[in-house]
C-alpha positions in Angstrom: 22.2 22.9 4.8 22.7 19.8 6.5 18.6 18.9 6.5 18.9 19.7 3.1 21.9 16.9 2.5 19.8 14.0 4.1 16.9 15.0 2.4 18.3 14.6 -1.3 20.2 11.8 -0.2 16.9 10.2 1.0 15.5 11.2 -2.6 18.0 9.7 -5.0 18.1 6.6 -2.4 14.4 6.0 -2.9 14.7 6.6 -6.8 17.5 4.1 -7.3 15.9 1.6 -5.1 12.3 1.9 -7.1 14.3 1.7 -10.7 15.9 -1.6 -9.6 12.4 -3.0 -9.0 12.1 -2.5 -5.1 9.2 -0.1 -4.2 9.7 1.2 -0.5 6.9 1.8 1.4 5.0 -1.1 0.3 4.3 -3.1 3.4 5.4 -7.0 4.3 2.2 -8.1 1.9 4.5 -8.1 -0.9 5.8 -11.7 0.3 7.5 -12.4 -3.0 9.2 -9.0 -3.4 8.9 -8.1 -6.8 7.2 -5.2 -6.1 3.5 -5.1 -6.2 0.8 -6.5 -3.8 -0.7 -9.4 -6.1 -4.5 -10.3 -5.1 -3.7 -13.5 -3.1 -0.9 -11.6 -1.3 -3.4 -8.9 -0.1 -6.0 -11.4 1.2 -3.5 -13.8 2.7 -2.3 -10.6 5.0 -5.7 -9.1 5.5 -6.9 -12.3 6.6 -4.1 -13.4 9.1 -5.8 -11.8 12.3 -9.6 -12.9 11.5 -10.5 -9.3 11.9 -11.4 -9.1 8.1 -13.0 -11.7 6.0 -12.0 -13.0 2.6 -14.8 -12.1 0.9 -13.7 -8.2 2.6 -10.3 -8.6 1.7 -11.1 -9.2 -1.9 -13.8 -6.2 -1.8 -11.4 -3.9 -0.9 -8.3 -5.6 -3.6 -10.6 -4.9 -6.2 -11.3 -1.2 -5.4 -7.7 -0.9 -4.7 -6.8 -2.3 -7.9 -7.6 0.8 -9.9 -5.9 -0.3 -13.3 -7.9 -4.0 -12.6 -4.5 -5.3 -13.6 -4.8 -8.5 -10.9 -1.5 -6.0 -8.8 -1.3 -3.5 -6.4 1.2 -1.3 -7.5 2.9 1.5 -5.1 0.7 4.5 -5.9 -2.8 2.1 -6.1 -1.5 1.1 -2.4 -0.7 4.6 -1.2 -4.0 5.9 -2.8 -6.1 2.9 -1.5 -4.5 3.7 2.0 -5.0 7.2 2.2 -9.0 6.5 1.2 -9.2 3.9 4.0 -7.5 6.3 6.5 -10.0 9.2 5.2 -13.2 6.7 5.3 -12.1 5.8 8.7 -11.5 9.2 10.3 -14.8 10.8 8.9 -16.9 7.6 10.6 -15.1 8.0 13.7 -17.5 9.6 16.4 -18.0 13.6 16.9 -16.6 13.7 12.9 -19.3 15.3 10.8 
């Protein structure tokens, strides 16, 4: 019963915080906090560590950016993520 407490409190929390315009679970990229990932955003955090080029960072924006609206919004990020996670696990070695 208790579980069951903390779960719906952890429910309605994340509904009232996504209807006032904050989307949890979108990661420090969203650097002016209204919610979505715009393009510059993206490349500006992808870039940071040199591991990944502009030119990448854009490439993967753009797939990411199913609705090609210049934003990522919560469920284009989760979706994009998932894919990269996916991608990555099936190249990794001894992975058909």
């Amino acid at each position: 019963m208790k579980r069951t407490s903390i779960l719906a409190a952890g429910l309605i929390a994340t509904a009232l915080a996504a209807h006032a315009g904050e989307m949890p679970g979108l990661p420090s990229y969203d650097t002016d906090a209204d919610g979505q990932i715009s393009k510059a955003e993206f490349v500006t955090a992808k870039t940071a560590d040199g591991k990944v080029s502009e030119e990448q960072a854009e490439e993967k924006f753009i797939k990411a950016d199913t609705d090609a609206n210049g934003y990522l919004s919560q469920a284009e990020y989760t979706a994009a993520l998932e894919a990269w996670k996916a991608a990555k696990a099936k190249a990794a070695p001894g992975n058909p």
